[in-house]
N, C-alpha and C positions, 0 to 999 in steps of 0.2 A: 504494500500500500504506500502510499505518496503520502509525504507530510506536507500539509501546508504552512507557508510561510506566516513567520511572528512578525505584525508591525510594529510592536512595543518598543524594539530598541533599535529600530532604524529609522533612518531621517528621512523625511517626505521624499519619495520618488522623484519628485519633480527636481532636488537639490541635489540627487547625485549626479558625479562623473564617470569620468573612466578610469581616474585614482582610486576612488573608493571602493576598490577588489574588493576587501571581508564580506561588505556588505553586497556587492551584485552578485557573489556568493551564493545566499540564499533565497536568489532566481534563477537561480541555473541547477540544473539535477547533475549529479554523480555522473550521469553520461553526457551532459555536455549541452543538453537541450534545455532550451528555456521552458520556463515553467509559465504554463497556461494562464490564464487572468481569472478562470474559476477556481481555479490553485491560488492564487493569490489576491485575490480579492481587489485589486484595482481598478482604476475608471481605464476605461479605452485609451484614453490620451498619455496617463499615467503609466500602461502597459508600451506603448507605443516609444515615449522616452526611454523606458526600461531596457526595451529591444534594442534602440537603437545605440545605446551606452552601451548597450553588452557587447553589441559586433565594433566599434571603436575598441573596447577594450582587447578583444580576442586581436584584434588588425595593429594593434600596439605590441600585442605578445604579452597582456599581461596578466591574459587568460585563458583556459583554454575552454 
């Protein structure tokens, strides 16, 4: 089963980058794929940012 993601101790979506590895962390699964917006409970727009920080970060190499 898939855990879903805690917003408790993460900083509004909209304020990450693509430094903030720890944290885009837990939107991405063990195998590498992003995690869903019913998995994580985001606005469209919010998931959208999410996505798009995440493949900067992979295009950086500072994720994979």
């Amino acid at each position: 089963m898939e855990t879903e993601v805690k917003n408790e101790n993460l900083k509004n979506p909209l304020e990450l980058n693509c430094f903030d590895v720890q944290q885009l962390r837990s939107y991405v699964r063990g195998t590498g794929k992003i995690v869903p917006r019913r998995r994580t409970h985001l606005s469209a727009k919010e998931q959208r940012h999410i996505t798009h920080i995440i493949k900067q970060a992979r295009f950086l190499l500072l994720m994979k």
